[in-house]
KOLMIBA-147948 format. One record per atom (N, C-alpha, C): x, y, z; atom name. Coordinates in steps of 0.2 Angstrom, whole numbers, plus 2048, in hexadecimal, padded with zeros to 3 digits. Example, Ala and Ser with C-alpha at 12.3 -4.5 7.8 and 13.67 -1.06 7.14 Angstrom:
BEGIN
REC   x   y   z site
REC 842 7E4 827    N
REC 83E 7EA 827   CA
REC 842 7F0 827    C
REC 840 7F5 823    N
REC 844 7FB 824   CA
REC 840 800 827    C
END
This chain:
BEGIN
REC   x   y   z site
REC 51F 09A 6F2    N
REC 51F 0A0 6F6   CA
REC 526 0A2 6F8    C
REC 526 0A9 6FA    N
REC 52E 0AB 6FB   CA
REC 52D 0AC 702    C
REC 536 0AB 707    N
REC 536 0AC 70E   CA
REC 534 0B5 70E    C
REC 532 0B8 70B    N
REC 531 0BF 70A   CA
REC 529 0C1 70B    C
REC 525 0BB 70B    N
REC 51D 0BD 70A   CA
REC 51A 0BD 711    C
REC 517 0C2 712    N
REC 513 0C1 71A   CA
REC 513 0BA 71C    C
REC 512 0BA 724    N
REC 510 0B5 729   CA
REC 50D 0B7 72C    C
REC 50A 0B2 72C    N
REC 502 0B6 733   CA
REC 506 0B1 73A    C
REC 503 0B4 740    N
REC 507 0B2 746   CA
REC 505 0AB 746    C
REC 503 0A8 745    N
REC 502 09F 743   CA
REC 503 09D 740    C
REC 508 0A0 73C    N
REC 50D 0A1 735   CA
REC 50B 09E 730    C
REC 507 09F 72D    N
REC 503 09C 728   CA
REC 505 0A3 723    C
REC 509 0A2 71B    N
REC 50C 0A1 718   CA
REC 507 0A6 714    C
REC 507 0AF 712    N
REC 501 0B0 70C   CA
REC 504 0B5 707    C
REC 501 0B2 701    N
REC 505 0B4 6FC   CA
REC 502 0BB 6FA    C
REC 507 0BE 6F7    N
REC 507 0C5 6F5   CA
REC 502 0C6 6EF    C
REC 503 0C2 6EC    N
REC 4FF 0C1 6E7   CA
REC 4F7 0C4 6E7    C
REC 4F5 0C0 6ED    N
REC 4EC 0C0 6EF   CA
REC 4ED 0C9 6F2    C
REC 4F3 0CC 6F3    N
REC 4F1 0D3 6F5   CA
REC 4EF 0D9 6F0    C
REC 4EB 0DE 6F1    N
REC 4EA 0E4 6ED   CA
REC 4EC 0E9 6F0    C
REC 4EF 0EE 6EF    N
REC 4EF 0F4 6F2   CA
REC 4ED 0F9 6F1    C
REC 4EB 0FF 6F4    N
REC 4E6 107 6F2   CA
REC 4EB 10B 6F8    C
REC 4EC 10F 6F6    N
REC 4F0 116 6FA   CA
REC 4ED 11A 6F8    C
REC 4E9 120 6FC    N
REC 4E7 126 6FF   CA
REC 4E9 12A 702    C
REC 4E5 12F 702    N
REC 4E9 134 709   CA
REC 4E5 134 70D    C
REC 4E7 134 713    N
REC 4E5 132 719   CA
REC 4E4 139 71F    C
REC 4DE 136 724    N
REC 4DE 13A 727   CA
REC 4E3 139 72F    C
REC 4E0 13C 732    N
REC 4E6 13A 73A   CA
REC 4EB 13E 73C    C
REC 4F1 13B 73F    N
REC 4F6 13E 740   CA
REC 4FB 141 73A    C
REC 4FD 144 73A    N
REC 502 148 737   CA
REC 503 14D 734    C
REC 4FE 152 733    N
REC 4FE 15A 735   CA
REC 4FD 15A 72C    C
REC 500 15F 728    N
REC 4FF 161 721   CA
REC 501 15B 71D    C
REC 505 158 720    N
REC 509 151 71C   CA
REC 505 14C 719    C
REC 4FE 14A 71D    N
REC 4F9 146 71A   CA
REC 4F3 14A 715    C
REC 4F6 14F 715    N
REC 4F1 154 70D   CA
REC 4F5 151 707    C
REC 4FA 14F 709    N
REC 501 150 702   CA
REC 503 148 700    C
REC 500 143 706    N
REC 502 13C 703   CA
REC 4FE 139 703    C
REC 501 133 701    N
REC 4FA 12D 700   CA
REC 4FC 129 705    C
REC 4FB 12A 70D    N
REC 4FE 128 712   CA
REC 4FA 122 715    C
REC 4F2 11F 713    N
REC 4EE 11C 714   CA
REC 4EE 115 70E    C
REC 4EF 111 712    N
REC 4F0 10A 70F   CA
REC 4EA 105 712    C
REC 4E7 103 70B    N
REC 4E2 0FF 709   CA
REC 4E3 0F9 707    C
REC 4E3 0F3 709    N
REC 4E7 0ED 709   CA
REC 4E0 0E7 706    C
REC 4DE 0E4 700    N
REC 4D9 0E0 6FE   CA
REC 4DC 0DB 6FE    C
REC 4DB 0D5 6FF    N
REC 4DC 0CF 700   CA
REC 4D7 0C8 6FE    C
REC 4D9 0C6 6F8    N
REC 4D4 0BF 6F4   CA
REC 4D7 0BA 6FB    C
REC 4D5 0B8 6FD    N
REC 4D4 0B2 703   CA
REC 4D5 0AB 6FE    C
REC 4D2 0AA 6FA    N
REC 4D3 0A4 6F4   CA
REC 4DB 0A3 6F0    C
REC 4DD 0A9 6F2    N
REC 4E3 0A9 6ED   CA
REC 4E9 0A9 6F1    C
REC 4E6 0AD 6F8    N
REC 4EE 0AE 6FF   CA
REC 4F0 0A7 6FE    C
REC 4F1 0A1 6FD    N
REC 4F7 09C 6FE   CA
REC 4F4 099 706    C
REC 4ED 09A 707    N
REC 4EC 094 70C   CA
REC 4EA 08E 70B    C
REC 4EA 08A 711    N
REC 4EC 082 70E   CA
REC 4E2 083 70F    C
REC 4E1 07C 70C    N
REC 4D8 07F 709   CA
REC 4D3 07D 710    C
REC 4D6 079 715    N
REC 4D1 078 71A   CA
REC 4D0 07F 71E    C
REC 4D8 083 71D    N
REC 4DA 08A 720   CA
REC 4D5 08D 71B    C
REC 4D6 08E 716    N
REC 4D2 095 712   CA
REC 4CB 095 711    C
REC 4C8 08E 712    N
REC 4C1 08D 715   CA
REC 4BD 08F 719    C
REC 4C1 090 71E    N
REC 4C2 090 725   CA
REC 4C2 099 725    C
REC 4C6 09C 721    N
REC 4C7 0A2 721   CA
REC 4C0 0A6 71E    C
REC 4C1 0A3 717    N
REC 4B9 0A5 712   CA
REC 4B5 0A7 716    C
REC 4B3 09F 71A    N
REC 4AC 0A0 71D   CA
REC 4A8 0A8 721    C
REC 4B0 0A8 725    N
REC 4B0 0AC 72B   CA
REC 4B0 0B3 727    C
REC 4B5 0B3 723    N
REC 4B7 0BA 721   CA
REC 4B4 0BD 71A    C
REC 4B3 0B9 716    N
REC 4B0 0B8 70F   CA
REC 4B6 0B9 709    C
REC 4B5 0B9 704    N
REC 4BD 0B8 6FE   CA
REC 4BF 0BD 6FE    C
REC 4BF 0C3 6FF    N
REC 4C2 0C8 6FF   CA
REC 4C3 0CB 707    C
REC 4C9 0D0 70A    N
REC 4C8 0D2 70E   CA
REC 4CC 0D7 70F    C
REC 4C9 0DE 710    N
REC 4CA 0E4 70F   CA
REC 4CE 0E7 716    C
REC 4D6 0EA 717    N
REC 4D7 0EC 71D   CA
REC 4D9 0F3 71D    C
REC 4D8 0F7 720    N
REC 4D8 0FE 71D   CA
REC 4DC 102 723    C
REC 4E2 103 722    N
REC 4E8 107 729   CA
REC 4E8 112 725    C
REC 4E9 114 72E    N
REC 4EB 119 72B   CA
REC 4ED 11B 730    C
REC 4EF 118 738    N
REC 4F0 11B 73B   CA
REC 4F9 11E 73D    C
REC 4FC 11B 738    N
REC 502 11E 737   CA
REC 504 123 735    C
REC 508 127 734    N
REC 50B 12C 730   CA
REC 50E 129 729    C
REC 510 124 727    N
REC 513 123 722   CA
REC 510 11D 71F    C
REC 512 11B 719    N
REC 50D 116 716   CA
REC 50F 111 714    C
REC 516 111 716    N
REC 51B 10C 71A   CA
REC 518 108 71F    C
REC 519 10C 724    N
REC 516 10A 72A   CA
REC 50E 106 72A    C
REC 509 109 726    N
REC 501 10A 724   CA
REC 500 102 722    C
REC 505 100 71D    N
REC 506 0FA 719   CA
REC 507 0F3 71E    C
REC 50C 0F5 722    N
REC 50F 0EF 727   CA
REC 509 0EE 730    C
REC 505 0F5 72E    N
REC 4FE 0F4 731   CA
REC 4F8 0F1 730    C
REC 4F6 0F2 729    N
REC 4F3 0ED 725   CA
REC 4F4 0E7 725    C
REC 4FB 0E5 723    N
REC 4FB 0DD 723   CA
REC 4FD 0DA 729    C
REC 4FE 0DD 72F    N
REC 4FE 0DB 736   CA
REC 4F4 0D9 737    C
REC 4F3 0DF 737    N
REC 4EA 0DD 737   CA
REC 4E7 0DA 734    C
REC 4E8 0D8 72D    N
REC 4E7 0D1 728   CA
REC 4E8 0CB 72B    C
REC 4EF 0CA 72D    N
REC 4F1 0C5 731   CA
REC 4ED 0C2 736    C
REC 4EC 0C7 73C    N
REC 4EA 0C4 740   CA
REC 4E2 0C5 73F    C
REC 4DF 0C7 73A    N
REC 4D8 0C5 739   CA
REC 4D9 0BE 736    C
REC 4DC 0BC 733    N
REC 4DD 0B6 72C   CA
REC 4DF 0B1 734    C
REC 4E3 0B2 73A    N
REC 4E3 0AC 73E   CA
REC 4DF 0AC 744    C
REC 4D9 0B2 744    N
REC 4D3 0B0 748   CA
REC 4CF 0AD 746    C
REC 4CE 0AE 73E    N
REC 4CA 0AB 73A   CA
REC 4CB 0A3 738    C
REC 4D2 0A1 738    N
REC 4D3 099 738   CA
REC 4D4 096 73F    C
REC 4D1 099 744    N
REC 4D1 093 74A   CA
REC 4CD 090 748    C
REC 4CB 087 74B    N
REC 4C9 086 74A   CA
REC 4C4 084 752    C
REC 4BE 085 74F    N
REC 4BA 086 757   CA
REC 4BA 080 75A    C
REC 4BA 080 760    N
REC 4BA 07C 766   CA
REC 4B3 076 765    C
REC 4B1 071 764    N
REC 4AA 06D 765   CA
REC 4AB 06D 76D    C
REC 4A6 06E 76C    N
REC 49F 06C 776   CA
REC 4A0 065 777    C
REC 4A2 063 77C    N
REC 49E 05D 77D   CA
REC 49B 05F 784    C
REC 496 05A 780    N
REC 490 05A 787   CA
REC 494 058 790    C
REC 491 05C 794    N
REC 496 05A 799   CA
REC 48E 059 79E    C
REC 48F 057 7A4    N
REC 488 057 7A9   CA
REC 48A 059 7B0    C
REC 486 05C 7B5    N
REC 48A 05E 7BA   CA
REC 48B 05A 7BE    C
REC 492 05A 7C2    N
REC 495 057 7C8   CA
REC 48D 055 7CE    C
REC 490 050 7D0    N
REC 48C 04B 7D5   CA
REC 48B 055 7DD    C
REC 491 058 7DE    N
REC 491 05D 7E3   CA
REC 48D 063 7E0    C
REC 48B 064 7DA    N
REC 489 06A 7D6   CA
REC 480 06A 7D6    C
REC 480 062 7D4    N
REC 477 05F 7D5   CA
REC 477 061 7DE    C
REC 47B 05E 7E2    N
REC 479 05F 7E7   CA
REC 478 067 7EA    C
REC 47E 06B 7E8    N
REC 47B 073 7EC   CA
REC 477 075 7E8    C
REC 473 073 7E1    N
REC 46F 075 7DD   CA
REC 466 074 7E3    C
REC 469 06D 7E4    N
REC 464 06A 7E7   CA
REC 462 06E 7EF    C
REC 467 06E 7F3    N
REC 467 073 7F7   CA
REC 465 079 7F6    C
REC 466 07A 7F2    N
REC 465 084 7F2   CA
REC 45D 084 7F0    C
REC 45C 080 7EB    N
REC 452 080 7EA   CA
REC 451 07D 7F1    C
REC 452 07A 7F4    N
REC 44E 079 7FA   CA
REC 44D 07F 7FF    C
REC 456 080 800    N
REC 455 087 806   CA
REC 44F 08B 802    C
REC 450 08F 7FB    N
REC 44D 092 7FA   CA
REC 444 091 7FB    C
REC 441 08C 7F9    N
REC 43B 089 7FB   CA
REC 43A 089 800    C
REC 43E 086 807    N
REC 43C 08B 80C   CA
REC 43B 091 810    C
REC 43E 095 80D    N
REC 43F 09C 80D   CA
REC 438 09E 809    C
REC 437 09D 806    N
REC 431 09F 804   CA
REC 42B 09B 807    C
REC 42C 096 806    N
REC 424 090 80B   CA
REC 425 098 812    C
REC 429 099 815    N
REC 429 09E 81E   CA
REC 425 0A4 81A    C
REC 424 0A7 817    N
REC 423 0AA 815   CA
REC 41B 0A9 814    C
REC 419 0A5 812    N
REC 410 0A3 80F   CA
REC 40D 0A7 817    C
REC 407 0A7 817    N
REC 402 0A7 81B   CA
REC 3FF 0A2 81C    C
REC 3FE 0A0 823    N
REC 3FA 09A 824   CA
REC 3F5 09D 82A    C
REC 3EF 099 829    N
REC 3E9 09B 82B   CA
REC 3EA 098 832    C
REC 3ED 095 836    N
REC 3ED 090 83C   CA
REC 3F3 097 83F    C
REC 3F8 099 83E    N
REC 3FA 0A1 841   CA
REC 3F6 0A7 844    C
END
């Protein structure tokens, strides 16, 4: 891989290679100028091929599936369109390799059982004041 190929912000290393590109003309900002260009950049991405390490692209697949399609147009140039897409690849490619947290079972504190236990009581008798008793 070249010091030249995208980083994603957990700088994990993707190669150019795995990219496809499509340019369009785009809707949005820019007045008659987006009738006349191909100002919208369509960015496709093989996940198998990007250059991640395999526990990362597993990780990716799962979430994202082998291909991942990023679609910019909110720029006027397709310049700009291009360094959009692979900003929003990126940071889909490192939401998608967190790896999730495990649970562990936790039980509540010895003061949590007890205002737990407090509150069902007040409440119980706030309620019991409330009944009808035939001896009233």
């Amino acid at each position: 891989m070249d010091e030249n190929d995208p980083v994603t912000p957990a700088g994990w290393r993707l190669s150019p290679a795995a990219f496809s590109w499509r340019f369009s003309r785009s809707s949005g900002p820019g007045g008659q100028h987006v009738n006349t260009t191909d100002s919208k950049a369509e960015l496709i991405c093989e996940l198998a091929v990007a250059g991640l390490p395999e526990a990362v692209a597993a990780r990716v697949i799962a979430k994202l599936g082998e291909q991942v399609r990023v679609v910019a147009s909110t720029e006027r140039s397709q310049r700009r369109n291009r360094a959009e897409a692979l900003t929003r690849l990126a940071n889909m490619i490192d939401a998608a390799a967190v790896v999730p947290r495990t649970r562990r079972a936790t039980r509540p504190g010895k003061g949590a059982v007890e205002r737990r236990i407090t509150a069902k009581k007040h409440t119980s008798e706030r309620k019991a004041d409330r009944r009808w008793r035939a001896d009233e």
